[in-house]
Structures are given as structure tokens and as C-alpha cells.
C-alpha positions as CSV (number, residue, x, y, z in Angstrom):
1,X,0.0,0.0,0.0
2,X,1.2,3.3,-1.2
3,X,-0.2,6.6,0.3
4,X,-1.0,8.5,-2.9
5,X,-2.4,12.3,-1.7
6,X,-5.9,11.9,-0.5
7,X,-6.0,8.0,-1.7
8,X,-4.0,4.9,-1.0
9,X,-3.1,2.5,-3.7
10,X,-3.4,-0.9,-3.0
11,X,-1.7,-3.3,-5.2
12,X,-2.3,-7.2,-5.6
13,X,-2.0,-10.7,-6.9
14,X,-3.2,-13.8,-7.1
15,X,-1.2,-16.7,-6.8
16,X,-2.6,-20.3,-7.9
17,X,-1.3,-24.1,-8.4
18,X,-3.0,-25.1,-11.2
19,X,-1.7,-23.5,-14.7
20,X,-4.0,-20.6,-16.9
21,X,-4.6,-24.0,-19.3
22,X,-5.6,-26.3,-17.1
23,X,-8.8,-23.6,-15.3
24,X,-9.8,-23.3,-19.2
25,X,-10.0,-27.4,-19.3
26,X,-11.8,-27.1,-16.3
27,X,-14.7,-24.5,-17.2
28,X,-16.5,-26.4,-19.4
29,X,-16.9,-29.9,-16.5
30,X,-17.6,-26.8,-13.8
31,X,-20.4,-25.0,-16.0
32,X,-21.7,-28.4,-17.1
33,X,-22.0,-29.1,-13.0
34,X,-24.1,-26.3,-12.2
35,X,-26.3,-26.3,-15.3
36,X,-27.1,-30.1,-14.8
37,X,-28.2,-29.0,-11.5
38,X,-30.3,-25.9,-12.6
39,X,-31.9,-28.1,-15.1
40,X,-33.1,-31.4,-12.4
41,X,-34.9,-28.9,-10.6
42,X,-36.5,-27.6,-13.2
């Protein structure tokens, strides 16, 4: 955190295991997950 004048800039990132590639590979199961259980209960 910076003090910046009136403000304070705050700076971050996000660190996780799995590679960029592999979350894309997993969209598609995740989506499929939630949709499947939108459409039972409808």
C-alpha cells in the first residue's frame, strides 16, 4: 500500500497451483455441474 495524496493505492496478486490451461479445461466440467443441476430442478 502506497499513500497516494488523498488515496492509497493498494496493489495485488493472485497466486494459484494449477496453470491458466488447465482452469480453461476445467470450465467447461464446472459449467456443465451447475447447469445439470439448474436443469433437475426444473
Amino acid at each position: 500500500m502506497k499513500p497516494e495524496g488523498d488515496a492509497t493505492r493498494v496493489e495485488w496478486s493472485m497466486h494459484d497451483p494449477a496453470p491458466f490451461v488447465t482452469k480453461l479445461m476445467q470450465a467447461p466440467s464446472i459449467m456443465d455441474r451447475m447447469v445439470g443441476k439448474i436443469s433437475k430442478t426444473a
